[in-house]
N, C-alpha and C positions, 0 to 999 in steps of 0.2 A: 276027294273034294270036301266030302266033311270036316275031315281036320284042316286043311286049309281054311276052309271059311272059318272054323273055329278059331285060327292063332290069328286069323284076321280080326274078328270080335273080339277077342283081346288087346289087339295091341288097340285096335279106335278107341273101346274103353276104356283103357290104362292112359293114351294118349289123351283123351277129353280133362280125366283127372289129373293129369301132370299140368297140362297147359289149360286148364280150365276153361270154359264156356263163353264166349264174348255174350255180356249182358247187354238184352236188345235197350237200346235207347228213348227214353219215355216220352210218350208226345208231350208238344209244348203246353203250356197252358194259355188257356185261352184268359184276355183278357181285356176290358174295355178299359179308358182313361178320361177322366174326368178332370178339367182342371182349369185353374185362372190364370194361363201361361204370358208373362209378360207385365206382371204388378213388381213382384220380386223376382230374382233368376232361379231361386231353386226349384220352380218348375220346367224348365228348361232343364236341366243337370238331372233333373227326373224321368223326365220322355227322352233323352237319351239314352239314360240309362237304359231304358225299358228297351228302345230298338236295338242296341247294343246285346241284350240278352236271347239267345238262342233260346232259350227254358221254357220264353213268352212268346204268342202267338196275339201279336194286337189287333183286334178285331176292327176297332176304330177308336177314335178322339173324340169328345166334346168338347168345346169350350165354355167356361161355368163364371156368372158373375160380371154384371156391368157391361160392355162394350163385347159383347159376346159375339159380335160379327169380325172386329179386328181381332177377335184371338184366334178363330179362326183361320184368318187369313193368314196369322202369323207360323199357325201348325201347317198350313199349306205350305209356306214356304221354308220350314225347318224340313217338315220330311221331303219335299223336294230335292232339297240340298243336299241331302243325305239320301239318297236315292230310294225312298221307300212310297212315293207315288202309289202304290200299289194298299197304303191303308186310306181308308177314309175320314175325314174331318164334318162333324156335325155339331150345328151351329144350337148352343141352349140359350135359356130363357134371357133374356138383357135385363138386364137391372140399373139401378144408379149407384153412383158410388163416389165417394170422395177422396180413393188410392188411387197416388199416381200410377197412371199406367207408361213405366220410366223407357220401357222397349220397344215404344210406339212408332218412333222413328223407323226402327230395323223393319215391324211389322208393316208399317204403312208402307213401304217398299216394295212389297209383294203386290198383287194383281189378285182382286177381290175374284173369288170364284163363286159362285151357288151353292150352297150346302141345306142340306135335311134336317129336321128339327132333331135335336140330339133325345129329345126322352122318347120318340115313336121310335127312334133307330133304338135304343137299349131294350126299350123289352120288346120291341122286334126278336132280337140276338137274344135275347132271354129266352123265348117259345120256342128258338129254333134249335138252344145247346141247352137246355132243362138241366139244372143241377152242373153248370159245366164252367159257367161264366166266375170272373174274379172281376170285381167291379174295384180300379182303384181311384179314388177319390180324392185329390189334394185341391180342393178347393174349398170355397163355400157351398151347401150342401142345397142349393136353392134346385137344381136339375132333381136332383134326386127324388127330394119331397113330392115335385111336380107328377116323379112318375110315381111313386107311392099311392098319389092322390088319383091316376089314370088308371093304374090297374093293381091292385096292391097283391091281389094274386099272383098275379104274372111275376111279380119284384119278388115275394117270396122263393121262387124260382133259381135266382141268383144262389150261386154256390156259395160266394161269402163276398162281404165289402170289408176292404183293406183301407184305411185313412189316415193324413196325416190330418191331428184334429185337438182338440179338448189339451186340459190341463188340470194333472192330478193333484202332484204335491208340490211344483214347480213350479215357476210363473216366467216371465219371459225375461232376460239378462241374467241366465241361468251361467256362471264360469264352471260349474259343476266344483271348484275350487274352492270357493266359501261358502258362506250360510246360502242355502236357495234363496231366492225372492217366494215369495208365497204364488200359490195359483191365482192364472189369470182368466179373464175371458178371452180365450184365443180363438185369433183373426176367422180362421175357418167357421167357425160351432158359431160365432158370436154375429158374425154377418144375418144368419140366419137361425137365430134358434129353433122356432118351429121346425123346418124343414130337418133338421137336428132332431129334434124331439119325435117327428116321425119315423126317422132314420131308427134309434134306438130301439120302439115299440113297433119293428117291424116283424121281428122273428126271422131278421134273417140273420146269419151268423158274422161277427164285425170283430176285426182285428185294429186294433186304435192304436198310432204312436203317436202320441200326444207332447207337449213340450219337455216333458219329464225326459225323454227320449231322442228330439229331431234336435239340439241346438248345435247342431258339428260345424264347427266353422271349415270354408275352403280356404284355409292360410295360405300365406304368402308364398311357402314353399311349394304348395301345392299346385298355385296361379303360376309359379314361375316353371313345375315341372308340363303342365298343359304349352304353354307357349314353345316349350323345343318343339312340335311337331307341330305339323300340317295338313288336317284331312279335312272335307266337308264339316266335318263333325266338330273338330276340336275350335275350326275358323269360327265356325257360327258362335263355338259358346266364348270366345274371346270377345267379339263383338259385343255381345248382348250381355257379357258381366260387364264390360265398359260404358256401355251404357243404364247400365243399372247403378254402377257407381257416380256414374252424374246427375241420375235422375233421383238417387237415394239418396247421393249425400254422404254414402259409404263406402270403406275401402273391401270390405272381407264379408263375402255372403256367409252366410250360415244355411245348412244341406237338411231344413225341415223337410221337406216334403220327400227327396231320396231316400228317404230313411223309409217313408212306406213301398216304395218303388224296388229297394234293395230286398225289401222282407218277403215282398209277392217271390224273386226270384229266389232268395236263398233264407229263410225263416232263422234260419242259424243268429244272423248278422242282428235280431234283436227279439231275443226271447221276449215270450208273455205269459201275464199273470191274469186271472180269472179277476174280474170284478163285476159289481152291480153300479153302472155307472147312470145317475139321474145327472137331467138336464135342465137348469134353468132360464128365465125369461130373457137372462141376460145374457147368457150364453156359456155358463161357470159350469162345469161337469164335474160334478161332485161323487167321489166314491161312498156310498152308503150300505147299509145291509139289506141282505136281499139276496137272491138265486142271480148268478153271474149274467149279465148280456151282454159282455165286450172282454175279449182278450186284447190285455191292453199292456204292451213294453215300457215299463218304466224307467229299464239301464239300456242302452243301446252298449251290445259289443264293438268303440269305436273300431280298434284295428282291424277286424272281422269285413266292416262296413266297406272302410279305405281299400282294404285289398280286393275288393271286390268292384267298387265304381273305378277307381284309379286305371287298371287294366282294361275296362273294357274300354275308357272315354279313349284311351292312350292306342290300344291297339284296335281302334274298329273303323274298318278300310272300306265303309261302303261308298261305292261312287256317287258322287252327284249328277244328278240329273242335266246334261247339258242345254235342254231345253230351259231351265230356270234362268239363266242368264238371259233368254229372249222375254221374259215374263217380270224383270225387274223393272221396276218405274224407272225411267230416265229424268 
């Protein structure tokens, strides 16, 4: 019986090492989403993205800036559609604002529900995952500030803020093919500087892709490979880039804000560099000297990016909620 069991303990161990070990699979991370979904599209093509990724675990939605109850209602009805009913949507601070809101149409369609004030629900989720939470951020940063100013302890708490935001060396009508344009004050940092300027001098740790970084156009080839298919998912974002191009003016979105959305799941898709990033009145995020407070991507690895959002918009089969269809405005 001894040497039995013995040539048995050999062969498992021999066997473990030939065919090696299945490596247990890592929980998702957790994550909140902050955003102005429905001014431009690529916050759409960003919360996508994110339900699309296995990696994330979204805790819930804000919506951030101006008309903060239609954006709302508009994340009700995207995750509806895509059958994720199961996250929750909370309503931040309203503000004014003079951008068109060009997917108001799609949004007003839906069936206004009740939602909870988005900065009690974050650092709610803050006290309750201490060190756990990824707060990402493509909006204006006016939520944010709000909760800085409520409990700035608590916000410390946040494991890191991920944003699309600021502008280093680059300004906006960047082809990445000629001379840059010079930095701008971008839309995000610029709506709200203070709120910005708290964000920074928070101490909590920030991952910035700032325009240096986010200007990825969805070409033509791209729009035309989305339209072969047909799922909850890929229907909503045909709609609502169609309607962004009537409402903009434009034919070809550009993928600022997935560029922070891609990095929460795969950090690969756009490395960073250590900087001391000050923030001015006007909203201009200026690299100066100083001890670093923002890891911030300056080159986005395009193709990295693409192979990464492409697959998931193209192959992600989640059902829609067949109750949405009794819930659209007639």
């Amino acid at each position: 019986m001894r040497l039995t069991a013995a040539v048995l303990l050999l062969v498992l161990t021999s066997s473990n090492h030939a065919f090696g070990q299945a490596k247990p699979t890592p929980a998702p991370s957790r994550v909140i989403i902050d955003t102005d979904i429905g001014d431009d599209v690529d916050d759409a093509f960003a919360v996508d993205l994110a339900l699309a990724s296995p990696e994330l675990q979204v805790l819930g939605i804000s919506s951030a800036w101006a008309d903060t109850a239609l954006r709302a209602r508009m994340l009700d009805r995207m995750l509806c559609e895509t059958g994720r009913t199961d996250i929750p949507v909370h309503t931040g601070v309203p503000t004014k604002s003079t951008t068109t809101f060009s997917q108001a149409p799609w949004a007003s369609a839906g069936i206004e529900h009740p939602h909870s004030d988005a900065v009690a629900f974050l650092l709610e989720q803050i006290n309750r995952y201490p060190g756990e939470i990824t707060l990402l951020t493509i909006g204006p940063l006016t939520n944010i500030g709000a909760a800085i100013d409520r409990d700035p302890a608590t916000f410390r708490k946040l494991r890191r803020v991920v944003m699309m935001g600021g502008s280093i060396y680059r300004g906006y009508g960047d082809s990445r093919y000629t001379t840059p344009p010079p930095p701008d004050a971008e839309y995000n940092i610029a709506m709200d500087p203070v709120a910005a300027q708290k964000l920074f001098h928070s101490g909590v740790p920030i991952y910035m892709m700032p325009l240096d970084s986010t200007q990825l156009k969805f070409d033509e080839t791209r729009r035309a490979l989305l339209a072969t298919i047909s799922t909850p998912m890929t229907d909503t974002l045909q709609v609502l880039v169609a309607e962004w191009q009537r409402g903009a003016n434009q034919i070809t979105p550009t993928l600022y804000d997935p560029v922070a959305a891609a990095y929460v799941v795969d950090p690969a898709t756009c490395p960073v560099t250590p900087l001391h990033i000050e923030i001015d009145n006007k909203g201009f995020t200026r690299p100066t000297p100083g001890t670093p407070n923002a890891q911030v991507c300056l080159e986005p690895k395009e193709d990295a990016f693409f192979k990464l959002l492409m697959p998931r918009l193209l192959q992600q089969r989640l059902s829609g909620d067949q109750a949405c269809t009794s819930l659209i405005k007639k």
